[in-house]
N, C-alpha and C positions, 0 to 999 in steps of 0.2 A: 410823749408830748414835747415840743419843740419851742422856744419862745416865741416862733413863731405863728403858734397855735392861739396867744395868749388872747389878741382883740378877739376872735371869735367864742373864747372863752368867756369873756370877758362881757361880751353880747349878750350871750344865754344866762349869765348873771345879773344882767342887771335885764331882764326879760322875766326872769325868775322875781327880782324883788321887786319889781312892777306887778306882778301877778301876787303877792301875797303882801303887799302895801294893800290893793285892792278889796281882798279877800279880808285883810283884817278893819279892813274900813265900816264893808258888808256884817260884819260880824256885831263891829260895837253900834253900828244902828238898829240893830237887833238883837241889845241888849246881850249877846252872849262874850263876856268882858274875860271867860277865859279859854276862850279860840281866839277873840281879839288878841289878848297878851302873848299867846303861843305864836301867832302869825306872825306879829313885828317884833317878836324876838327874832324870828326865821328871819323876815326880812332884815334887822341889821346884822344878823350872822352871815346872810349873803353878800350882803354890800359892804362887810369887814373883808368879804373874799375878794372881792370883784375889788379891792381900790387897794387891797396886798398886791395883787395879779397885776392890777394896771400900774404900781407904781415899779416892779419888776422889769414888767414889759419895758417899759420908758427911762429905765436904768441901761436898759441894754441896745436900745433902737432908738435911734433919733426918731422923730416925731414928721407925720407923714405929710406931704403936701397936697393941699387938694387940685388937681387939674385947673387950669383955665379955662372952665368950660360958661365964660359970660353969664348972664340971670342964674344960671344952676348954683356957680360959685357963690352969689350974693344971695340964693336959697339959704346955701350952705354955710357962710356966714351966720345970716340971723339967725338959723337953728344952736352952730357951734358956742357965738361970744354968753348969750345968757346960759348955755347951759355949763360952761366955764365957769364963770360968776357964780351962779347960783350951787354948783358944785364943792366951789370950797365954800361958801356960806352955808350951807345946809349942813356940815359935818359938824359945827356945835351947836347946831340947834337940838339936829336930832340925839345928840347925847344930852343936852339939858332938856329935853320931852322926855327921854328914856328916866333921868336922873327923877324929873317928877312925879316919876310912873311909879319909879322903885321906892320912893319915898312916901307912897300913898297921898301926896301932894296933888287929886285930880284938879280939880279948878286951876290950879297954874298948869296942870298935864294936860286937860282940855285946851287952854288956849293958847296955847304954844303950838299944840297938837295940829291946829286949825291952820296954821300958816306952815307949818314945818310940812305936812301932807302932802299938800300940792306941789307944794316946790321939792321934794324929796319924788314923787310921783314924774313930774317934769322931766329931773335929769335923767332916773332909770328910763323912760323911754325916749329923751332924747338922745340920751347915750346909744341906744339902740339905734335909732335912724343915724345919727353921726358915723355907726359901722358899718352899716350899709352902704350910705354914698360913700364913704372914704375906700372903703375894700371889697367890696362888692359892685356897684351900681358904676360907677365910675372909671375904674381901675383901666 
């Protein structure tokens, strides 16, 4: 593996903690609270990987520009700025959700839980489409 591997790595990472945020979602609506815990343990053992990986990658490669391709690029904008944003906001949430969780603290775990979800769900799959157009779809 090459650093150059690393956005595509990086892809199926955070595709992976999109699909097991999911799964653990499915899980604690049906009451089963320890598959729930196991999943978003996974998921932020994956998104520990994915944001090692990404910050490697971006140590060593300057940062890609997106083509001038008119409305595509202003797609690609509003996809990219909130999911920037919300990206570094969501790294101490989902550690004070986690800190909750560990603490047997559910009622501040649940509500925190409820905002931190979606916006944690958000990024990993907008991070996914952000590698698509940027190194795939575009290129």
């Amino acid at each position: 593996m090459t650093i150059q591997d690393l956005p595509s790595l990086n892809a199926f990472l955070n595709s992976v903690a999109a699909c097991l945020l999911l799964s653990g979602f499915i899980a604690i609506k049906k009451q089963n609270k320890i598959l729930h815990r196991n999943l978003m343990i996974s998921a932020l053992a994956v998104s520990a990987c994915f944001l090692t990986c990404y910050l490697i990658y971006h140590y060593h490669v300057p940062s890609k520009k997106f083509p001038d391709l008119g409305w595509i690029k202003t797609v690609y904008l509003l996809i990219l700025v909130p999911h920037i944003i919300l990206a570094a906001l969501m790294v101490p949430m989902i550690l004070k959700t986690f800190w909750h969780a560990y603490k047997g603290e559910w009622e501040k775990h649940k509500k925190i839980a409820k905002i931190t979800f979606p916006i944690w769900m958000y990024v990993s799959v907008t991070g996914v489409i952000v590698y698509f157009m940027l190194y795939q779809w575009f290129v």
